[in-house]
C-alpha positions in Angstrom: 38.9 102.9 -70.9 37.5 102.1 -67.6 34.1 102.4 -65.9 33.2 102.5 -62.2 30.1 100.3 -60.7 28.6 100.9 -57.2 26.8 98.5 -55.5 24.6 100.7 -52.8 22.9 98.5 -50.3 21.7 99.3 -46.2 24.9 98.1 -44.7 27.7 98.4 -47.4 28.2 100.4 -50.3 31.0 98.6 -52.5 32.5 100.2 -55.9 34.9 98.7 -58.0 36.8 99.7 -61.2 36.0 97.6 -64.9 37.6 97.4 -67.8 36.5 96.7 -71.2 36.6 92.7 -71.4 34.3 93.5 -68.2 36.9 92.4 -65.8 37.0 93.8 -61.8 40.4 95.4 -61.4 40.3 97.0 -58.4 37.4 97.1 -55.5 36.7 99.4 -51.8 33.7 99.3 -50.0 32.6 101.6 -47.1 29.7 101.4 -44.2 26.2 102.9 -45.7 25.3 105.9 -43.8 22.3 107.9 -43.8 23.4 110.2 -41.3 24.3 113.4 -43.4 20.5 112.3 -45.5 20.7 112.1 -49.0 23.1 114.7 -49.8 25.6 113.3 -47.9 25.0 109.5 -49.2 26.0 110.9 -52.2 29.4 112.6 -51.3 30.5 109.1 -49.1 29.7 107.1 -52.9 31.7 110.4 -54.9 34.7 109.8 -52.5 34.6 106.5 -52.5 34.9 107.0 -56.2 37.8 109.2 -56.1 39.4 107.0 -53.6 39.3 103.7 -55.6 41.0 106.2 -58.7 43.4 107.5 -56.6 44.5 104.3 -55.5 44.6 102.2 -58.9 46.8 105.3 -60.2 44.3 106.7 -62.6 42.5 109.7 -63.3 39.0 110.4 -62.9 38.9 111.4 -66.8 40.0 108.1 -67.6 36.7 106.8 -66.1 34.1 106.5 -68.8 30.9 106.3 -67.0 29.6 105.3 -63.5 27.0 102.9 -62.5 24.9 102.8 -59.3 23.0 99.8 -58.5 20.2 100.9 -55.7 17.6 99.3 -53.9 13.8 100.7 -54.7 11.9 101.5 -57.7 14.6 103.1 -59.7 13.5 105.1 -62.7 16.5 104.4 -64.8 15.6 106.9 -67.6 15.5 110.0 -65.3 17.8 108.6 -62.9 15.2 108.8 -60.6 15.0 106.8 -57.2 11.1 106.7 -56.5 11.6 105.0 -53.2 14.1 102.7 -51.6 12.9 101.0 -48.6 16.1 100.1 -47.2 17.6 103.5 -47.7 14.2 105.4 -46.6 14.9 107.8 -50.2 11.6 109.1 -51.2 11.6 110.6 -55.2 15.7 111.8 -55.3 17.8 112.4 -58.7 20.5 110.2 -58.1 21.9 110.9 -61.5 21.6 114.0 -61.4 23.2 114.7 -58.0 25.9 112.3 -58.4 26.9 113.7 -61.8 27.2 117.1 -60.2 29.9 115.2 -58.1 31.5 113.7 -60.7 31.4 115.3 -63.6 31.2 111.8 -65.6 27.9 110.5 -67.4 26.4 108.1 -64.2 23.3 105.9 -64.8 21.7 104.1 -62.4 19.6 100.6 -61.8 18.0 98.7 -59.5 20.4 96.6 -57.3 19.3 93.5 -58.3 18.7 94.1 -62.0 22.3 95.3 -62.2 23.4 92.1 -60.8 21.7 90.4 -63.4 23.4 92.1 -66.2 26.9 91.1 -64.8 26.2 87.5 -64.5 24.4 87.9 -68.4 27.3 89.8 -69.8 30.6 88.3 -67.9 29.2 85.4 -65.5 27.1 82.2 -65.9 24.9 83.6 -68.4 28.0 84.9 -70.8 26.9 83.8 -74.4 23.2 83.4 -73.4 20.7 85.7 -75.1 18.8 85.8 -71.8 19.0 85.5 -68.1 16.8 85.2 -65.1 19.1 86.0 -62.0 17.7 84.6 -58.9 19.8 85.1 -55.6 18.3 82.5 -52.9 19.4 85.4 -49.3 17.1 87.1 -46.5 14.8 86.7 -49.6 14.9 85.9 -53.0 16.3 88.6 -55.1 15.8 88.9 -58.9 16.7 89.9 -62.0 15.7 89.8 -66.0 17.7 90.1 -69.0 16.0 90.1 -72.2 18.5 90.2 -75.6 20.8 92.4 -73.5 17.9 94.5 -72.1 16.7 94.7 -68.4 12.8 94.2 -67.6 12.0 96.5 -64.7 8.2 97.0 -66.1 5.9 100.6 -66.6 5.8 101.2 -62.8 10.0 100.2 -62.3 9.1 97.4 -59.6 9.1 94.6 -62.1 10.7 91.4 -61.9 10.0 91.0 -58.3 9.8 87.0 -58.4 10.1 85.9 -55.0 6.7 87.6 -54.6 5.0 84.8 -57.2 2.3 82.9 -54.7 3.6 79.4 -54.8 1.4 77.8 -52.1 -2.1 79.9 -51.8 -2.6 80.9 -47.9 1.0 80.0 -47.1 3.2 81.9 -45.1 2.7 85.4 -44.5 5.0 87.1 -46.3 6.6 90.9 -45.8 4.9 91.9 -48.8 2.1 91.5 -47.5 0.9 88.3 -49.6 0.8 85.0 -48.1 2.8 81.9 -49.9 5.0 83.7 -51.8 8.7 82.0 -53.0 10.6 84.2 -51.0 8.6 82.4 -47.8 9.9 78.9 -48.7 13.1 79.5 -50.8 15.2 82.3 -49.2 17.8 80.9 -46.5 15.2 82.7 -44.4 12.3 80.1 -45.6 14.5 77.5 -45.1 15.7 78.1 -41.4 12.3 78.7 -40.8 11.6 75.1 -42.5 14.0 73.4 -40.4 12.7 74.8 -37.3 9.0 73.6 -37.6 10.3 70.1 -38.4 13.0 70.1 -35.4 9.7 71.1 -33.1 8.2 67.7 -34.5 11.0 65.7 -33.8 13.1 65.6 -30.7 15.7 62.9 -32.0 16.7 64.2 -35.2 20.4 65.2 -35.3 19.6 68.7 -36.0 19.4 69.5 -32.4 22.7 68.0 -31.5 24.5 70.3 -34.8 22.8 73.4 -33.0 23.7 72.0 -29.4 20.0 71.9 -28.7 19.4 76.1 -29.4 16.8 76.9 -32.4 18.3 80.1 -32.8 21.4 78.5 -34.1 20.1 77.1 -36.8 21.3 78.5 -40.2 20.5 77.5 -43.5 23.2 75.4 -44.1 22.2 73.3 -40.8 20.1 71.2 -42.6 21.9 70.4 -45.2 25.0 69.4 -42.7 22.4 67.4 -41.4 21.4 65.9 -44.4 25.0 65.0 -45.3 25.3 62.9 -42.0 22.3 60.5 -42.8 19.2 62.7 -40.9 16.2 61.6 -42.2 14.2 64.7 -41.0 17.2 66.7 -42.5 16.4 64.9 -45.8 13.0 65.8 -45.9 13.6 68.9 -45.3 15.9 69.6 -48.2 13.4 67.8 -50.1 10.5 69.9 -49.6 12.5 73.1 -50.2 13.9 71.8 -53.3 10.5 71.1 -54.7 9.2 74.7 -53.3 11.9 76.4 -55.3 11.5 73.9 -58.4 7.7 75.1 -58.7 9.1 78.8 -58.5 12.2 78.2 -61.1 9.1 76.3 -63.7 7.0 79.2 -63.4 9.7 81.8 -64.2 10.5 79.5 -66.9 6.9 79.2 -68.3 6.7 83.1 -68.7 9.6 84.2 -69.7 11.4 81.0 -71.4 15.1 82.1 -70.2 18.1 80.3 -71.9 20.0 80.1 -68.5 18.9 80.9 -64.7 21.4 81.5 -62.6 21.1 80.8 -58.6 22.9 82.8 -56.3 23.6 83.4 -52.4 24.7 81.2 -49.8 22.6 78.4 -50.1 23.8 78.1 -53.8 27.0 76.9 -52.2 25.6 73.1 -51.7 27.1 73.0 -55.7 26.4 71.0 -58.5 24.1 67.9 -56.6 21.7 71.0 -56.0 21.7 72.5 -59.0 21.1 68.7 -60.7 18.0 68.2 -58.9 16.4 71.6 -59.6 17.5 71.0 -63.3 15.5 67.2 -62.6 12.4 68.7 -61.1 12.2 71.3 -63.4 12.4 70.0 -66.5 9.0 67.8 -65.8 7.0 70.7 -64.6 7.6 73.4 -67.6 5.5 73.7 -70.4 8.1 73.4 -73.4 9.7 70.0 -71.6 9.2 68.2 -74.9 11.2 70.7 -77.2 14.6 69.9 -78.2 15.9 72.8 -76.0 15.7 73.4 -71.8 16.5 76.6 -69.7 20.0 75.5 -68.3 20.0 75.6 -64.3 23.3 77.1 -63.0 25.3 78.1 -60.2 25.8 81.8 -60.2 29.6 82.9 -60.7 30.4 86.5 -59.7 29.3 86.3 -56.2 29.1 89.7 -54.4 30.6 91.4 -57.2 27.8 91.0 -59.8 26.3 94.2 -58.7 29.3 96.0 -59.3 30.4 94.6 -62.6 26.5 95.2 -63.6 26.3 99.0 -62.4 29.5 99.3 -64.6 28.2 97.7 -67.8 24.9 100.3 -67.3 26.2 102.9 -69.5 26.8 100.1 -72.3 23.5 99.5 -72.5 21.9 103.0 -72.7 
């Protein structure tokens, strides 16, 4: 039996087939378009659907469920989404609609829960009991898997870490907040990071790696830098390290996670960047003298987390 998980986000919307031992066999993806509204978002994921059948040579009845991973407050009971910002959907029955489409059982999740429950069930968190997903992009996505169970909260805009305050009167923040993670750890945090300490210092080799243009800087820049010897590249890295460290402690203070997985680009530095997390951690949190510590890894699925997770949704229910 097979299951089909969509991955609906404001530029893409990528679907893939799973089997049972939670394996991707076979994966599309197609432009998001909200030109047709809601209605028609909903036909370009059914075909899409259809498609990726079609071309694995199976049949639609051999699809046990569907899972839809969407951005927003997603009611996952009523298949509800209450609002998605990035998709400007105000109170539609996703489930419902899609089902209509379909004619298979489809659940649905919000984005970045489901790609917590594909790293819990076939990624770095496999064998854990729970899981705190955090993907380190734009912002700082995040997800929370409790025995198997996602926590979304009452008012289905739970586990929305990268909005914890970290440094009171910080950075404002899109939220509306000031200091919050997502300010200091996303990539965006970082470049922004880089930036101010490049305007302090005219001699640091970060200018020549961005041929003197601030807009060029990425958030791999400074660690480039850093590699080469850069001492204001260094510092850098430092600070955001310890930023994202205070963060990672106080998701582990409240909700004592066997494993935490880091994803997005910046997770690419490796294993050095996950050691000195793990270091800085491990002195801040609360149970540091108990014989067991929340294990600090590298995410494994990548982009296709949300898709294995939107398949496994109909497991869970």
């Amino acid at each position: 039996m097979y299951y089909i998980g969509i991955d609906l986000g404001g530029t893409n919307i990528a679907a893939g087939i799973v089997d049972d031992a939670h394996q991707l066999c076979y994966k599309l993806s197609i432009k998001t378009s909200m030109d047709q509204g809601f209605d028609g978002l909903c036909e370009d994921m059914a075909q899409l659907c259809r498609q990726l059948v079609k071309e694995m040579g199976i049949g639609l009845e051999e699809i046990k469920s569907v899972g839809i991973g969407c951005p927003g407050m997603i009611n996952e009971r009523t298949g509800e989404i209450v609002f998605s910002n990035n998709l400007d959907i105000y109170h539609e029955n996703l489930v419902e609609k899609m089902e209509g489409l379909l004619w298979r059982p489809v659940y649905c999740a919000n984005d970045a829960n489901a790609a917590a429950l594909g790293e819990y069930a076939a990624g770095g968190g496999a064998s854990a009991s729970s899981l705190v997903a955090i993907t380190l992009g734009t912002g700082v996505g995040s997800g929370i898997i409790i025995d198997g169970k996602m926590v979304g909260g009452f008012n289905y805009s739970g586990g929305e870490l990268g909005h914890m305050v970290i440094k009171v009167h910080g950075r404002r923040c899109t939220c509306g907040r000031r200091g919050c993670l997502e300010t200091y750890a996303s990539a965006t945090g970082l470049i922004q990071s880089t930036k101010d300490a490049m305007l302090h210092d005219e001699t640091t080799l970060l200018w020549d790696l961005v041929e003197g243009d601030l807009e060029c800087v990425t958030g791999k820049t400074v660690f480039d830098a850093r590699e080469q010897g850069d001492l204001v590249a260094a510092a850098v890295v430092e600070e955001y390290i310890g930023y994202l460290a205070v963060g990672l402690a106080n998701i582990v203070n409240a909700f004592q996670p066997e494993v935490i997985t880091i994803g997005g680009g910046i997770s690419h530095q490796g294993d050095w960047l996950m050691a000195a997390l793990q270091e800085k951690v491990d002195t801040q949190v609360f149970g540091r003298f108990g014989d067991k510590q929340t294990r600090i890894k590298r995410a494994q699925l990548g982009n296709d987390a949300g898709i294995i997770g939107a398949a496994l949704l109909g497991s869970i229910y």
